[in-house]
PyMOL Python script that loads the backbone (N, CA, C, O; Angstrom):
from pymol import cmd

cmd.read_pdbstr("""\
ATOM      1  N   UNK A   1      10.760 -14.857   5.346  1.00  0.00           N
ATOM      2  CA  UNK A   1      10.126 -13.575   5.135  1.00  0.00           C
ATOM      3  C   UNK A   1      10.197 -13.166   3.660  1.00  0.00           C
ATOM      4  O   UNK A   1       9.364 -12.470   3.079  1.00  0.00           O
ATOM      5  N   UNK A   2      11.550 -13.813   3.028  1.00  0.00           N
ATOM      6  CA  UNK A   2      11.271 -12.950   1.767  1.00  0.00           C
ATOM      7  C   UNK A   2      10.650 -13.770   1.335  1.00  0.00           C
ATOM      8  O   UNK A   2       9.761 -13.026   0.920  1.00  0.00           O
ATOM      9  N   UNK A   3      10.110 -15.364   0.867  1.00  0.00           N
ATOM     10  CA  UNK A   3       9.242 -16.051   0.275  1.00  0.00           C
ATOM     11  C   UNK A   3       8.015 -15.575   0.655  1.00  0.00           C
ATOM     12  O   UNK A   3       7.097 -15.653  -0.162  1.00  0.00           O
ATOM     13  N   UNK A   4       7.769 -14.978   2.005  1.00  0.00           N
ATOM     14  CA  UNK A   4       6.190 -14.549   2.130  1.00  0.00           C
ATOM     15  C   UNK A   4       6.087 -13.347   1.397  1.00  0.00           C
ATOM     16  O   UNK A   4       5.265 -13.448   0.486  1.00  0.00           O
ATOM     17  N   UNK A   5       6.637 -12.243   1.477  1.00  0.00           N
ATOM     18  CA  UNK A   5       6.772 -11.563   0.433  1.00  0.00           C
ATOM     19  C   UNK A   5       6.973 -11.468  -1.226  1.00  0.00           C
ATOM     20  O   UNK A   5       6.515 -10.572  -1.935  1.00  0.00           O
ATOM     21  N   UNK A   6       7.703 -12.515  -1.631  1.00  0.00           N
ATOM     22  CA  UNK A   6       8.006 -12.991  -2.995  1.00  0.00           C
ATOM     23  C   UNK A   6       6.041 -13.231  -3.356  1.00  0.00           C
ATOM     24  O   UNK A   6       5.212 -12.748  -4.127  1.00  0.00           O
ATOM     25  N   UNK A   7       6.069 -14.110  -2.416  1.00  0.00           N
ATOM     26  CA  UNK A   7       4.482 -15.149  -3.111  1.00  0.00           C
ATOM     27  C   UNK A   7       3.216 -13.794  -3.020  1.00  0.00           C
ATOM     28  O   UNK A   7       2.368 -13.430  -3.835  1.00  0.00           O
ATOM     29  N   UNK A   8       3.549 -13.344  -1.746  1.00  0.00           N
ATOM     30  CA  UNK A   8       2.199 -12.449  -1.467  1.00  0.00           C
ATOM     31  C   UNK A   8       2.019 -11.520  -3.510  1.00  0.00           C
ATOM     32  O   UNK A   8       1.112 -11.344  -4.324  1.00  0.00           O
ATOM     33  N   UNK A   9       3.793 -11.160  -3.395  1.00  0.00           N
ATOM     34  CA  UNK A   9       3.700  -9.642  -5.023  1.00  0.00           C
ATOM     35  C   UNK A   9       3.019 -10.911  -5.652  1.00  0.00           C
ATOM     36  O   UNK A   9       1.790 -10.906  -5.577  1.00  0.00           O
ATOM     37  N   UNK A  10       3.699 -12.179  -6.361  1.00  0.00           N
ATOM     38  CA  UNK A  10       2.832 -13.197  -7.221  1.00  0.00           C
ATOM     39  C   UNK A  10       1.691 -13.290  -7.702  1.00  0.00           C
ATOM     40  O   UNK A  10       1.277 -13.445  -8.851  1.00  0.00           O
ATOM     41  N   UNK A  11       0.867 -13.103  -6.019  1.00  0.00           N
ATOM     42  CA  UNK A  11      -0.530 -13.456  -6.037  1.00  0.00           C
ATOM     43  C   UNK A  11      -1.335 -11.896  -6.234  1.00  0.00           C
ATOM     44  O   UNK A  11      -2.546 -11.798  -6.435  1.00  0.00           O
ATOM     45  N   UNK A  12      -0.722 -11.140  -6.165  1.00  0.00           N
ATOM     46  CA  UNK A  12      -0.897  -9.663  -6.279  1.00  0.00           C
ATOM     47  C   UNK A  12      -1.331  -9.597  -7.820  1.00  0.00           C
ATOM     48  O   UNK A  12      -2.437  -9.393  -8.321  1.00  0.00           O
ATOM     49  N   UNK A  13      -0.135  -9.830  -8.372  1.00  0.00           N
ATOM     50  CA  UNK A  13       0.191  -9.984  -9.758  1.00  0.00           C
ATOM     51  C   UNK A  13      -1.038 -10.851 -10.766  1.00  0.00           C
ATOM     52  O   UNK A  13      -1.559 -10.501 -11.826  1.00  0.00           O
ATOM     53  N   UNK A  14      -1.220 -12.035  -9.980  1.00  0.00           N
ATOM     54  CA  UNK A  14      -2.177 -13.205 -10.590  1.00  0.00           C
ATOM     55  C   UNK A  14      -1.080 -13.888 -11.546  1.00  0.00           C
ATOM     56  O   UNK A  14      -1.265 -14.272 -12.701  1.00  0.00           O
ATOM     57  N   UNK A  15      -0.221 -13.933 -11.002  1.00  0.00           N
ATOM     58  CA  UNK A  15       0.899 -15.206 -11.550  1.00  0.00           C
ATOM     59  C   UNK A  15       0.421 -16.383 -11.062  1.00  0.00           C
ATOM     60  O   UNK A  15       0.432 -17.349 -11.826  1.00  0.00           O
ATOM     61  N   UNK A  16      -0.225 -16.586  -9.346  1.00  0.00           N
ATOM     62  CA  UNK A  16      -0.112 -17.812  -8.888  1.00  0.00           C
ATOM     63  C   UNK A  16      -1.746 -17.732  -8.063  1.00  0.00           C
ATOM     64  O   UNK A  16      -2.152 -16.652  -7.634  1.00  0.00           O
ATOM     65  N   UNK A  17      -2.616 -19.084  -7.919  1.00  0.00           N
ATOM     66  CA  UNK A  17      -3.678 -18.786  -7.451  1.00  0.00           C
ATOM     67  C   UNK A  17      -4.051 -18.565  -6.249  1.00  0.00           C
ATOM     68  O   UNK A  17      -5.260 -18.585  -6.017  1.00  0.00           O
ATOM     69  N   UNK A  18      -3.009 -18.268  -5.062  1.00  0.00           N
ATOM     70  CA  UNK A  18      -2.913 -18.525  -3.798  1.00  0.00           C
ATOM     71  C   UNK A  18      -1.774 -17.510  -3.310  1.00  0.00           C
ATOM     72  O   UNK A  18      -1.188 -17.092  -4.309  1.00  0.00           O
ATOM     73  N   UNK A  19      -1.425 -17.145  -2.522  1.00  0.00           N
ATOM     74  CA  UNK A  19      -0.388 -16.809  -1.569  1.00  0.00           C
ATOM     75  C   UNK A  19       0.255 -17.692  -1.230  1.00  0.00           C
ATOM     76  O   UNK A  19       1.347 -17.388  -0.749  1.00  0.00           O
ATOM     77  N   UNK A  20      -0.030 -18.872  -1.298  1.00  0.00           N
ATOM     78  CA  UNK A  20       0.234 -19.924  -0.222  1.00  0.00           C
ATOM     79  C   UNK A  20       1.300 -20.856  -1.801  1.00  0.00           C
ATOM     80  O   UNK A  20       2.275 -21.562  -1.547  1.00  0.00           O
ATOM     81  N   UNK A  21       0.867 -20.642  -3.083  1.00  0.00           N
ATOM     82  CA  UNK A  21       1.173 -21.288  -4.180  1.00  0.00           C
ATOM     83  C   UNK A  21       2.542 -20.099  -4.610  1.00  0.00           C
ATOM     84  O   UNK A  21       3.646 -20.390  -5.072  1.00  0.00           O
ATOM     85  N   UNK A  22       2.150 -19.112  -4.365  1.00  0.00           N
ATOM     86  CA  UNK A  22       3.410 -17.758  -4.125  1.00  0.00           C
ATOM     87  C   UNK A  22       4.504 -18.217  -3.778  1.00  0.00           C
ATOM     88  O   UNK A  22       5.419 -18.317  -4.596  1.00  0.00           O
ATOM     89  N   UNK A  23       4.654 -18.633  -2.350  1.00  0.00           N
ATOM     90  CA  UNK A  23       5.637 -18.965  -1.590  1.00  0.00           C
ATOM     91  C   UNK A  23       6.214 -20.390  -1.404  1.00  0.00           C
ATOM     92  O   UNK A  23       7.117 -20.783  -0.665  1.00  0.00           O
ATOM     93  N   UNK A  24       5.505 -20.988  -2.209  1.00  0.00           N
ATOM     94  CA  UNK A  24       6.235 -22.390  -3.179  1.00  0.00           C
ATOM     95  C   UNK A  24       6.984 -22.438  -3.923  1.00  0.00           C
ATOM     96  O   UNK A  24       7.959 -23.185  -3.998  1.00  0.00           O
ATOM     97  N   UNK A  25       6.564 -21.475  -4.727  1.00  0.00           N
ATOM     98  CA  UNK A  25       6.942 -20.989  -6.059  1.00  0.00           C
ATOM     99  C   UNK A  25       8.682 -19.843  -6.234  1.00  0.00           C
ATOM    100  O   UNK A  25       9.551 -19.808  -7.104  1.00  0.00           O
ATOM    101  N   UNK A  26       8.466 -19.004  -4.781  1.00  0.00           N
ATOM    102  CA  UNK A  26       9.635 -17.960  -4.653  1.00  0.00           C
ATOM    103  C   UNK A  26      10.781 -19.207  -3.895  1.00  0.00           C
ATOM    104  O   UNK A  26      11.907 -19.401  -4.354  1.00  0.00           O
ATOM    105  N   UNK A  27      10.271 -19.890  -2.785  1.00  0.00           N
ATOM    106  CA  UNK A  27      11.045 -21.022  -2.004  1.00  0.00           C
ATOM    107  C   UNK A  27      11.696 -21.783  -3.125  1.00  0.00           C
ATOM    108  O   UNK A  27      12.906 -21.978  -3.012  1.00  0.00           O
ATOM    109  N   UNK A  28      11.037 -22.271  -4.258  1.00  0.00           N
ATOM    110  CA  UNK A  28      11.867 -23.181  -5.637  1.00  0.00           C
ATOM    111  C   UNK A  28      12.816 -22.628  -6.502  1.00  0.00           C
ATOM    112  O   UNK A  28      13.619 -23.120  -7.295  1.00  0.00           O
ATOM    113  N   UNK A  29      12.464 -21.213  -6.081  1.00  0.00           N
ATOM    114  CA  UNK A  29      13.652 -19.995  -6.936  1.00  0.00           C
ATOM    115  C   UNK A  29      14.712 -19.736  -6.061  1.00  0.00           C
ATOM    116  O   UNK A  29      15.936 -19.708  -6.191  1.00  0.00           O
ATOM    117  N   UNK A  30      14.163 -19.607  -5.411  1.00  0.00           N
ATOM    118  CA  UNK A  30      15.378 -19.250  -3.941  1.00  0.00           C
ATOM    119  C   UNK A  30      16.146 -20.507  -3.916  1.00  0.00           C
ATOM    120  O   UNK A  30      17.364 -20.387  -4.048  1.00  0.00           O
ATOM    121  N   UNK A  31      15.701 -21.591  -3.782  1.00  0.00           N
ATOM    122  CA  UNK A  31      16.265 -23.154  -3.555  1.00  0.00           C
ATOM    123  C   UNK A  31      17.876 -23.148  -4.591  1.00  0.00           C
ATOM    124  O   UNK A  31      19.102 -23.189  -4.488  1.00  0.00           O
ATOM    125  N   UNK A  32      16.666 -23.059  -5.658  1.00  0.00           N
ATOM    126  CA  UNK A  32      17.478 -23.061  -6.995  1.00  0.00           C
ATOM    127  C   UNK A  32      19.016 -22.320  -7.107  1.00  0.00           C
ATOM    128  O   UNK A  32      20.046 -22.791  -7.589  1.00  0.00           O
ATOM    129  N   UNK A  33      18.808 -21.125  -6.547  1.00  0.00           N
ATOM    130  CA  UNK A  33      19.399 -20.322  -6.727  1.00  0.00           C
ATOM    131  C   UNK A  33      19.447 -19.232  -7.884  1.00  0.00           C
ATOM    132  O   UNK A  33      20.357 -18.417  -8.029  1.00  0.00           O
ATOM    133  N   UNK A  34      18.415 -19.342  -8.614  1.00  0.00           N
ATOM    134  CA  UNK A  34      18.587 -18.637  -9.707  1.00  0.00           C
ATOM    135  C   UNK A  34      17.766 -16.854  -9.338  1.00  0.00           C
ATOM    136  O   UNK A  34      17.492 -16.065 -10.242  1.00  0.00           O
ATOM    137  N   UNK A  35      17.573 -16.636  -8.174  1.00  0.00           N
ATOM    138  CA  UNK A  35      17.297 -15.602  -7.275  1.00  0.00           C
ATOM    139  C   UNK A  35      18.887 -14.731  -7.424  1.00  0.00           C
ATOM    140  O   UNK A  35      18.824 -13.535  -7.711  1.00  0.00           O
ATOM    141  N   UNK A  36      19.810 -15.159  -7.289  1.00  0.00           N
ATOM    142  CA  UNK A  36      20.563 -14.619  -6.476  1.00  0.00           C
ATOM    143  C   UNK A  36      21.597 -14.415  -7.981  1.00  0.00           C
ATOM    144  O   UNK A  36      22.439 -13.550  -8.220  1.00  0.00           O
ATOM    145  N   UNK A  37      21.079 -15.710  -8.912  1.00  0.00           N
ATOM    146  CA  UNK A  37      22.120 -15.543 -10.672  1.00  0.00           C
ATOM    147  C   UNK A  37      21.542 -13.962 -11.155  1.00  0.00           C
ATOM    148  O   UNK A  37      22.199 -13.002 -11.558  1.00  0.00           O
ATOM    149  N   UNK A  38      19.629 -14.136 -10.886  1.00  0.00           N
ATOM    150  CA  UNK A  38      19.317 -12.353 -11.350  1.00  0.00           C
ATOM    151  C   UNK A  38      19.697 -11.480 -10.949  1.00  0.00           C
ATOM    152  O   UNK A  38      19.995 -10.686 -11.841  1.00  0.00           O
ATOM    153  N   UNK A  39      19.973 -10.948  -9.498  1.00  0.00           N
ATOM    154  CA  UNK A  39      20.278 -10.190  -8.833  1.00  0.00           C
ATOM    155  C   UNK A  39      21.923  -9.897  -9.310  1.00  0.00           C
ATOM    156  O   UNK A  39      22.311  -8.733  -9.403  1.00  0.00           O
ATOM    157  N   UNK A  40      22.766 -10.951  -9.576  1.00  0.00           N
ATOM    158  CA  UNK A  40      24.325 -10.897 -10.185  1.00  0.00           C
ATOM    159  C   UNK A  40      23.890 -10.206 -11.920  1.00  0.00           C
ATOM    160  O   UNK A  40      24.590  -9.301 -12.375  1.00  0.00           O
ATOM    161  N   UNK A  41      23.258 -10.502 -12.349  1.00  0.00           N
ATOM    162  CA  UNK A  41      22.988  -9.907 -13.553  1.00  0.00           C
ATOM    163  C   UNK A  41      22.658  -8.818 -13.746  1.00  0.00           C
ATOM    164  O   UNK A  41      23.122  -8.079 -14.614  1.00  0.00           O
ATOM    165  N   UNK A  42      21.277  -8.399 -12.478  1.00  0.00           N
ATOM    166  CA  UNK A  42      21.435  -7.213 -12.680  1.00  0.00           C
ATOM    167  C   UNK A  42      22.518  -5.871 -12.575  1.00  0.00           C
ATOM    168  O   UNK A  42      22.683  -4.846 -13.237  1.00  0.00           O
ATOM    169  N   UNK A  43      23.175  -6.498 -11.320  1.00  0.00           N
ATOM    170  CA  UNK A  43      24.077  -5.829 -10.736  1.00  0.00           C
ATOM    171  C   UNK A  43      25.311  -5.119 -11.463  1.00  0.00           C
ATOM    172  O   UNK A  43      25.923  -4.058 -11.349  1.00  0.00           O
ATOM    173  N   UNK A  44      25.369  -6.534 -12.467  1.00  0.00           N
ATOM    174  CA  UNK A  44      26.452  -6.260 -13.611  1.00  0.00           C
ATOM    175  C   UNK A  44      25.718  -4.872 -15.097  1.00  0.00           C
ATOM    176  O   UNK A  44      26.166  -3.899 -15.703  1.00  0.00           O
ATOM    177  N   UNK A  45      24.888  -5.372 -15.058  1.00  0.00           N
ATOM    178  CA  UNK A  45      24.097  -4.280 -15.972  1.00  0.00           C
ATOM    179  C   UNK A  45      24.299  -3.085 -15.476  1.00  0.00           C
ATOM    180  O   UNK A  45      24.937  -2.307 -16.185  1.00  0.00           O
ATOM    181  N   UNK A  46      23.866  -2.660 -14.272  1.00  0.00           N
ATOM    182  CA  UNK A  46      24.029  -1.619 -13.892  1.00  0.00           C
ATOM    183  C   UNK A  46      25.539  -0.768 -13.544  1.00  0.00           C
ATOM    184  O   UNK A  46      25.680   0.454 -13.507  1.00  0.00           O
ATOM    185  N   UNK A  47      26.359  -1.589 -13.361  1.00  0.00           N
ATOM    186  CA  UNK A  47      27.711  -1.482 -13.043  1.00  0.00           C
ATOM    187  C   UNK A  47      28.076  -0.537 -14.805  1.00  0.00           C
ATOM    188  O   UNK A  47      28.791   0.457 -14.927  1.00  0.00           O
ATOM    189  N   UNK A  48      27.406  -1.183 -15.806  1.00  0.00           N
ATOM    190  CA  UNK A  48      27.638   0.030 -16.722  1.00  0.00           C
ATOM    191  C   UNK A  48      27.471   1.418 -16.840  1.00  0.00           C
ATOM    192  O   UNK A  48      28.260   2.201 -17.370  1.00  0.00           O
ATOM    193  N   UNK A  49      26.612   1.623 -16.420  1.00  0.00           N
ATOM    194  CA  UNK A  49      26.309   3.078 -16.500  1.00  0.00           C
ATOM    195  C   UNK A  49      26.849   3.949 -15.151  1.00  0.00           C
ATOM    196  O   UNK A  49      26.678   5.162 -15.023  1.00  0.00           O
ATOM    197  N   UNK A  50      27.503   3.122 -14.219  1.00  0.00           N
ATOM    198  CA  UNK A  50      28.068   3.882 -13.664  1.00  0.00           C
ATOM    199  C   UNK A  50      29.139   4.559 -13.907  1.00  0.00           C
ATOM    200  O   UNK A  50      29.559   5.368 -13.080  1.00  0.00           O
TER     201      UNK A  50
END
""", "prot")
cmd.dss("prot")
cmd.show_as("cartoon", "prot")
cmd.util.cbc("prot")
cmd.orient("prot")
């Protein structure tokens, strides 16, 4: 669900030419893991201003 979602914003965007090229594309990030390194980054950013 979240790759169908990831790809659908993508193709929204015109990052990718397909929906279908979207959710290739979020699935290789997700795979990767580097989904989850941004989300730790952001988290830490924000942890400042609290």
């Amino acid at each position: 669900m979240v790759a169908l979602n990831a790809g659908a914003t993508l193709y929204a965007a015109d990052v990718v030419i397909s929906v279908g090229d979207g959710v290739d594309r979020a699935r290789t990030v997700l795979d990767a893991g580097d989904a989850v390194s941004k989300l730790e980054e952001l988290a830490s950013y924000t942890q400042r201003f609290g």
